[in-house]
C-alpha positions in Angstrom: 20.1 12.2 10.6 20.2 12.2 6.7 18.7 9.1 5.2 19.0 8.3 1.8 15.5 6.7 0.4 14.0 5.5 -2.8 10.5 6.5 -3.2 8.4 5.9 -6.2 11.7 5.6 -8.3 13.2 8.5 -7.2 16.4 8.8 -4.6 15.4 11.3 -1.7 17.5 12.2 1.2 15.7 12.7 4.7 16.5 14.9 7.6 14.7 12.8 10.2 15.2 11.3 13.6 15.9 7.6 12.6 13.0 6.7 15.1 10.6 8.2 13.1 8.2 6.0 11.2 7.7 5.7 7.7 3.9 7.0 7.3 5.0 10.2 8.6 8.4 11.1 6.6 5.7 9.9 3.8 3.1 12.2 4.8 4.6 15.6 6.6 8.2 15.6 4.4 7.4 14.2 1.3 3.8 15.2 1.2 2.6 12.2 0.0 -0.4 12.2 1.4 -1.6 8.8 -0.5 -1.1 6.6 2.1 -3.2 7.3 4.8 -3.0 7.2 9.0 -5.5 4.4 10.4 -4.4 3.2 14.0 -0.4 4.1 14.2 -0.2 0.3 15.5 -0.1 -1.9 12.4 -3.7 -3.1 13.2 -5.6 -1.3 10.4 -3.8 -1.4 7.1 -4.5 2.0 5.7 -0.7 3.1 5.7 0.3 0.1 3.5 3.2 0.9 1.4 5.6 -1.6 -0.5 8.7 -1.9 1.3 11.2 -3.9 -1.7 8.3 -5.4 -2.7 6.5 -6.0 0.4 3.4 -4.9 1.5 4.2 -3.5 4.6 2.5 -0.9 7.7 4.6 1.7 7.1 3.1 3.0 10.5 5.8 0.2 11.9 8.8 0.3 10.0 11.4 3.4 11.8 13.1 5.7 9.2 16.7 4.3 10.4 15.7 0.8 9.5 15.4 1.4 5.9 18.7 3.2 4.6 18.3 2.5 0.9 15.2 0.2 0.9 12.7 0.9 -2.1 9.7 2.4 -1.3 6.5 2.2 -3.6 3.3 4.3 -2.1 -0.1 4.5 -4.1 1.3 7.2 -6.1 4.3 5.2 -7.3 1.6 2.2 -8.1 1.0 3.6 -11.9 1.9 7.3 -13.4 -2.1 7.2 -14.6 -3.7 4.9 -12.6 -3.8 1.7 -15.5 -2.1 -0.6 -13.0 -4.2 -3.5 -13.2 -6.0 -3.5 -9.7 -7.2 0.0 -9.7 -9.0 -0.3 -12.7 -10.3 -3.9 -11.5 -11.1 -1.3 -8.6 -13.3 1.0 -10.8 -15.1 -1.8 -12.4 -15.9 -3.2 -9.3 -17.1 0.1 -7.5 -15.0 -1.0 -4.5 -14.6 2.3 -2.6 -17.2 3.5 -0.5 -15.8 5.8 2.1 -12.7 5.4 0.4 -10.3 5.9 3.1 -8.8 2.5 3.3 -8.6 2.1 -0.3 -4.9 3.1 -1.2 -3.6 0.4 1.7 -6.1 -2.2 0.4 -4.7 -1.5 -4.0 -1.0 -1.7 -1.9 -1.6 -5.0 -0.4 -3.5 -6.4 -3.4 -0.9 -5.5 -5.8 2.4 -6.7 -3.5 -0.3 -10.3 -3.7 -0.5 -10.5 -7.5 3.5 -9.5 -7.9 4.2 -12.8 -5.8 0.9 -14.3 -6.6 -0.3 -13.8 -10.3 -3.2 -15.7 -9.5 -4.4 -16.8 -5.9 -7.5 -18.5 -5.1 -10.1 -16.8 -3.3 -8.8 -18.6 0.1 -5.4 -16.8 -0.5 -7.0 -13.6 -1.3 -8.9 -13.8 1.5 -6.1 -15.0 4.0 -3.4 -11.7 2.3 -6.2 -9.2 2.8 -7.3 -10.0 6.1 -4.8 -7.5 7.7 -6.0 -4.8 6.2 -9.5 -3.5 7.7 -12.2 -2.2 5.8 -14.7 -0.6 8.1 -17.4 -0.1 5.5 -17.4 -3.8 4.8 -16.7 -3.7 1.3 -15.0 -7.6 1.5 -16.9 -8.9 -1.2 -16.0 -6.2 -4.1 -12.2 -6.2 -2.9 -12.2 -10.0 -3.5 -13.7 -9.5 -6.7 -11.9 -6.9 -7.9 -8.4 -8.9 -7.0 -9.8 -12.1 -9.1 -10.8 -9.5 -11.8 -7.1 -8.1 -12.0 -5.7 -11.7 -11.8 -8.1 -12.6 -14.7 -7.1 -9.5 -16.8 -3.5 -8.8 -16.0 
């Protein structure tokens, strides 16, 4: 099935079964390798893509749902990386594995684009679905009150 997709700003068409989910027409056809494979079952985070606007698991959403949906990934975020939470990002020396870190900036972002500037309590309610198994909690939260501060 051919399935018409924008992607970082860009119409693509997909050859796909429409049962296939998002992270992995991302991943193996578009090579966009950004957003990252946790748990396949929405219980993670680390596939977290903007879906119009959304954060959402892409891990969850099926290819035949989305028929001319917009789709942002970390790479669409910011041509050069200046998008307000991944520099708050850097000056908070979030990452420390890393691996979670492109659904956590997702998440964070689709927050400050509804929410230009939560309290802590909200921060902490949006980005409890997305698991961070180093524990880095404390520098996420700061680093999303940082961007709210300097956006």
């Amino acid at each position: 099935m051919m399935v018409n997709l924008n992607i970082n700003g860009r119409v693509v068409e997909v050859d796909a079964d429409p049962d296939t989910p998002l992270l992995w027409v991302l991943r193996d056809e578009l090579k966009l390798k950004g957003t990252r494979y946790g748990c396949g079952a929405g219980m993670c985070g680390a596939c977290t893509v903007h879906l119009d606007g959304e954060a959402t698991f892409s891990c969850l959403v099926r290819l035949g749902e989305i028929e001319g949906s917009s789709i942002t990934t970390i790479e669409g975020l910011s041509e050069d990386g200046d998008h307000a939470v991944q520099q708050a990002w850097i000056a908070e020396q979030v990452p420390q594995c890393g691996y979670c870190q492109s659904g956590q900036i997702m998440r964070a972002a689709a927050l400050l684009a509804r929410s230009p500037h939560p309290s802590r309590q909200e921060i902490v309610e949006e980005m409890s679905s997305n698991l961070c198994r180093c524990g880095t909690y404390p520098r996420i939260i700061r680093a999303i009150e940082r961007a709210a501060r300097e956006a």
